[in-house]
Structure formats: C-alpha cells, structure tokens
C-alpha distance (Angstrom), angle and dihedral (degrees) to the residues before:
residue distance angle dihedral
X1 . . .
X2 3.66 . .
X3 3.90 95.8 .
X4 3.88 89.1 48.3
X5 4.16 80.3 52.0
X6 3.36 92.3 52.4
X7 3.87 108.1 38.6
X8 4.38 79.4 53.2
X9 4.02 92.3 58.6
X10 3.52 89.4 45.8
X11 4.08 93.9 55.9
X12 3.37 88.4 38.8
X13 3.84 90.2 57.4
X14 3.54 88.4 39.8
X15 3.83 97.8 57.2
X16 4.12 84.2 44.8
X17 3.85 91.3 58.1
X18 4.16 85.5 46.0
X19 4.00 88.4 49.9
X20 3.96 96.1 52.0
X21 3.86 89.8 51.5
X22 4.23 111.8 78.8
X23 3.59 89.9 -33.0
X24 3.57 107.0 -56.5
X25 3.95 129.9 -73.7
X26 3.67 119.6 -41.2
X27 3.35 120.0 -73.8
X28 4.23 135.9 -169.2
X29 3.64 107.1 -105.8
X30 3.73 97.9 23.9
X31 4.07 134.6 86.9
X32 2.91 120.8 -78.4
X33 3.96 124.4 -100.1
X34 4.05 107.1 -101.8
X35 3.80 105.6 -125.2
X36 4.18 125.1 161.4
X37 3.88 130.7 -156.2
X38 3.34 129.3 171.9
X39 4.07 122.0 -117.1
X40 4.04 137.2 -143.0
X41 3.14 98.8 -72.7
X42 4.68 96.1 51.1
X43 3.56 85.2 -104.0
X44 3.99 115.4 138.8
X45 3.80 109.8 -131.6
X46 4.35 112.7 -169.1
X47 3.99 119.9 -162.7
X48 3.89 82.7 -128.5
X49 3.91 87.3 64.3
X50 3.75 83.8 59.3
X51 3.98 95.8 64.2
X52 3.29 106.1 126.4
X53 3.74 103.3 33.4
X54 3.65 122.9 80.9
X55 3.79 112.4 -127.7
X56 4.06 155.5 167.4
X57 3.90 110.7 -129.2
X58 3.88 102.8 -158.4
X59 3.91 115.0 -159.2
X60 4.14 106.3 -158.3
X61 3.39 147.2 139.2
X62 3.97 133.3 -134.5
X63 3.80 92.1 -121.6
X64 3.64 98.4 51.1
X65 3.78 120.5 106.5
X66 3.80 97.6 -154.8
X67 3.51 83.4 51.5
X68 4.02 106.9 50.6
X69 3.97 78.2 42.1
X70 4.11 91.9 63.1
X71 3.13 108.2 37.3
X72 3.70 98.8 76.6
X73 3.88 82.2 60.1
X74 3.87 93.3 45.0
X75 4.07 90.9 49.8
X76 3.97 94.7 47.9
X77 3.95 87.4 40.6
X78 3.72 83.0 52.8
X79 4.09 99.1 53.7
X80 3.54 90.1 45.0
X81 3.74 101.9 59.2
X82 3.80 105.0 14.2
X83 3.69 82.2 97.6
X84 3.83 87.1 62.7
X85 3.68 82.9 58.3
X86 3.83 98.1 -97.8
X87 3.70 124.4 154.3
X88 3.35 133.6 -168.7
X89 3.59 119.5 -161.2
X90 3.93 123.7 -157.7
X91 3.88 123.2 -153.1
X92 4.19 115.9 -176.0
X93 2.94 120.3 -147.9
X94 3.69 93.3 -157.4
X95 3.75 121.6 138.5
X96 4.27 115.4 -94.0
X97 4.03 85.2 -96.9
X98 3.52 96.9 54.3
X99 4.09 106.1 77.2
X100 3.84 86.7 110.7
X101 3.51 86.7 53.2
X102 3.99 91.5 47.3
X103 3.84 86.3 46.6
X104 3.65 90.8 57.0
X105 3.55 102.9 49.4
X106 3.66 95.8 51.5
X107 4.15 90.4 52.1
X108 3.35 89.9 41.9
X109 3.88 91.7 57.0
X110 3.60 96.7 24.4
X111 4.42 100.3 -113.2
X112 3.76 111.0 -165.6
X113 3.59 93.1 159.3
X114 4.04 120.8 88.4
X115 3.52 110.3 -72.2
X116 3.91 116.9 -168.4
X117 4.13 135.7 -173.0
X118 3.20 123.4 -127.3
X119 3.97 108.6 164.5
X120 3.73 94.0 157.1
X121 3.67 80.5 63.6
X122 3.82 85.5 -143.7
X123 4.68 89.0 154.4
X124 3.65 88.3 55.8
X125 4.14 81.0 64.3
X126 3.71 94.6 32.6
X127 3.46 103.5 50.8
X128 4.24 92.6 35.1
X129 4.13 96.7 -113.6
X130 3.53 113.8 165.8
X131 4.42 94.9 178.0
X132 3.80 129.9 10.2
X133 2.89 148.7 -92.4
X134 4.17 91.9 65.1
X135 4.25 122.4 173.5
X136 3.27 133.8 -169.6
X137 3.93 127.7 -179.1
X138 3.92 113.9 -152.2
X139 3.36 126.0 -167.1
X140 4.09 124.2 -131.7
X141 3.22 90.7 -97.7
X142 4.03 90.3 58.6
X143 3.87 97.1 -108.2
X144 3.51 123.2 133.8
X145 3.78 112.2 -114.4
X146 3.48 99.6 177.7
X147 4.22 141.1 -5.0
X148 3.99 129.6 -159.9
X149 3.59 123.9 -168.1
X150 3.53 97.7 -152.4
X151 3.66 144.0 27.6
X152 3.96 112.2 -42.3
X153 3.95 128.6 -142.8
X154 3.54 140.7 -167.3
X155 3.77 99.3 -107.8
X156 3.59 84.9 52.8
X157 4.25 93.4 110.5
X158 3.58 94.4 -173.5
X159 3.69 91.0 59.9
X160 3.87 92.2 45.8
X161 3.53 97.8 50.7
X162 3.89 92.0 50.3
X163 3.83 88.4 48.9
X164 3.83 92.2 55.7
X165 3.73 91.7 49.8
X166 3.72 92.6 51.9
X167 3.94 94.0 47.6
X168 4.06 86.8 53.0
C-alpha cells in the first residue's frame, strides 16, 4: 500500500510539472497548445497560423506501421474535404537524418497535405504523446474538438461526427 501511495504522489507531481509548462497537456474543449515546425520547403509553419481553419494535426513517424497504415485514409480524407477548407497537417517524428526518409514516404503515398519535421521530437512532449501515430482535430477557432492516440479510420464514427461539426 505504501508503494501504490507513493508511485500516486509522484504522477500527481508529474502531471503538476506538465500543467505549469504552456498550460498543461491538451485537453477536449480547450485551445489548442501552440507548437511550430518547419515544412519541406525550410519554411516555419505555427498552429496559431492555422486560426481560422479547422484541422487534424497528425503526429507520426515514417517507420511506424500504424502510421504507413493511416495515411492512405488521412490523404483521401484530405481530397475529399480540403475543399471545405480542411487541412491536415503532418509532423514526423523522424530523426534530423531522416528527411530522405520523410521525402519518401510522402511520394510513396502521395502527401499533399502539410507535412512538418520535428526530429527533436519536441510535439511528442508538447502535446503529451506517449506512441504514434497521435491526431487531433481543432476547430477554427483553435480548440481541440477531438484527440486519438492511435491510428484513426473511416469507420471510426466518433471521429466522423467530430469532423462534421468542425467543418460546420
């Protein structure tokens, strides 16, 4: 009883040292955490730029399976509603030496949505992901309408329901 005691007050401190930091972990209902990568083409894309435009920040990584299995899903998802003004906005979390890699994967799959680097893998910390892939759907007002940790599917409902809301 005392270890369970103990290992509670230190994830309770734990999620207090997560709080104090840019507001805590995301959260349904709330903004948004801020967060900025930059894309293909060295340009630095922010969240905050996004204001205005609902869309699904995907957190993944070229050599994850859940990941490669998705993102057909996520690209057709994409050319269906990007005319709605949807965006979906890729981060890798591929290591600095892997932007060949990155490259790869989105021919390979044919990515036209924003795809941005990340190899410090700072919005695995900054949006609380433990495992990839990791979505969440924002809102144009920048609040987070819905999160998935793990990969996401068209028969998922809840997903589809939330998407429809944001797109209203």
């Amino acid at each position: 009883m005392r270890r369970a005691a103990w290992v509670g007050a230190i994830a309770l401190l734990a999620v207090a040292c997560s709080s104090s930091e840019g507001g805590g972990p995301p959260a349904v209902g709330r903004p948004i955490p801020d967060f900025a990568a930059v894309d293909l083409a060295g340009d630095t894309v922010s969240l905050s730029s996004l204001r205005g435009t609902p869309y699904l920040l995907n957190l993944w990584a070229t050599w994850c399976t859940p990941c490669r299995k998705e993102t057909p899903f996520l690209q057709s998802l994409y050319e269906k509603k990007r005319g709605e003004g949807f965006r979906i906005v890729g981060v890798s979390m591929d290591s600095g030496d892997a932007e060949d890699q990155v490259r790869d994967f989105i021919e390979e799959f044919g990515v036209t949505y924003t795809m941005l680097l990340d190899p410090q893998m700072r919005a695995m910390d900054r949006f609380n992901v433990l495992g990839l892939p990791a979505s969440f759907l924002v809102d144009r007002e920048g609040f987070l309408r819905w999160m998935r940790f793990g990969p996401v599917s068209e028969s998922d409902a809840e997903f589809g329901k939330a998407l429809e809301e944001i797109l209203r």
